[in-house]
C-alpha positions as CSV (number, residue, x, y, z in Angstrom):
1,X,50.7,76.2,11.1
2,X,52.1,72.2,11.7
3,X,50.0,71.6,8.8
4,X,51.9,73.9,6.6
5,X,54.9,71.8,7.7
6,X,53.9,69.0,7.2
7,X,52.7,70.3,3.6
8,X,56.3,71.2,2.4
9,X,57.7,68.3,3.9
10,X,55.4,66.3,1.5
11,X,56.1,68.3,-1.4
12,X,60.0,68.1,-0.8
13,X,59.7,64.1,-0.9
14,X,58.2,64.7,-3.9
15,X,60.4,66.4,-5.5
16,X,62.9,64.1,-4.2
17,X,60.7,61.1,-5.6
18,X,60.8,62.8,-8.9
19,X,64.6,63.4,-9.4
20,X,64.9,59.8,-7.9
21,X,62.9,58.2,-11.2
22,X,65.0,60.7,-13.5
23,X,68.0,59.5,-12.3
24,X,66.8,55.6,-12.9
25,X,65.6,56.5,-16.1
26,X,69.2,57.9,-17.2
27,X,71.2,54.9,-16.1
28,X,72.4,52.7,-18.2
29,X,71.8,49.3,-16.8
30,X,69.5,46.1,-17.9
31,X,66.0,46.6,-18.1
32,X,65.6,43.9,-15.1
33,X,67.9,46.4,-13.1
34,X,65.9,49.4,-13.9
35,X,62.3,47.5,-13.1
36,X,63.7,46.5,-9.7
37,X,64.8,50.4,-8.8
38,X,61.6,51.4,-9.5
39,X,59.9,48.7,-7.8
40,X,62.1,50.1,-4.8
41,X,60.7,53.6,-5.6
42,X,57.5,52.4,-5.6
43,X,57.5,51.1,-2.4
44,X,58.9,54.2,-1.1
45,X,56.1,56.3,-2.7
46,X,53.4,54.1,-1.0
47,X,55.1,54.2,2.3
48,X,55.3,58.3,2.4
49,X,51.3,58.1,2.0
50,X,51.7,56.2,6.1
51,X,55.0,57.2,7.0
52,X,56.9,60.3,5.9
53,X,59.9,60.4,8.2
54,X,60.6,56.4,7.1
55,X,59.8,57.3,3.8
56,X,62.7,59.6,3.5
57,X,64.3,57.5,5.3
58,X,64.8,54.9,2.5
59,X,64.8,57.6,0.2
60,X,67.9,58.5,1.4
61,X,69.3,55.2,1.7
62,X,68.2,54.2,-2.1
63,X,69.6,57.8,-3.6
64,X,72.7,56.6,-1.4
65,X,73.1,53.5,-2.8
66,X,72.6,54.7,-6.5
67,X,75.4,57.2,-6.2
68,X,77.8,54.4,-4.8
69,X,77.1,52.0,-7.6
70,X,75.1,49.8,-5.5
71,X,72.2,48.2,-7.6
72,X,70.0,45.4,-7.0
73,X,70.2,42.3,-8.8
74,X,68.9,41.9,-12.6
75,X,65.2,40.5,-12.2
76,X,63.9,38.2,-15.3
């Protein structure tokens, strides 16, 4: 039954992933700005593949930090 767990909790941080991109595709900010949030979301998807519970983790943090305003610098 863990593996059911374990099952949800992967599909949830995929949904989350998945609202995460729509919600950097809807801003409006530089191109630069938007490459480096997904860059970030990237990362984020490649770490749940080794580590879930840090994976969300950042999640958080970066879904945090979009809804404060907080965005990386313009990359060129």
């Amino acid at each position: 039954m863990e593996h059911d767990g374990q099952l949800e909790l992967y599909a949830a941080v995929a949904d989350q992933l998945k609202e995460a991109h729509a919600a950097v595709r809807a801003l409006q900010v530089p191109e630069g700005v938007r490459m480096a949030l997904t860059r970030k979301l990237l990362v984020i998807t490649a770490a749940a593949k080794h580590d879930l519970a840090d994976a969300t983790r950042r999640l958080e943090r970066f879904m945090a930090d979009l809804e404060d305003g907080r965005m990386p610098e313009e990359e060129h």
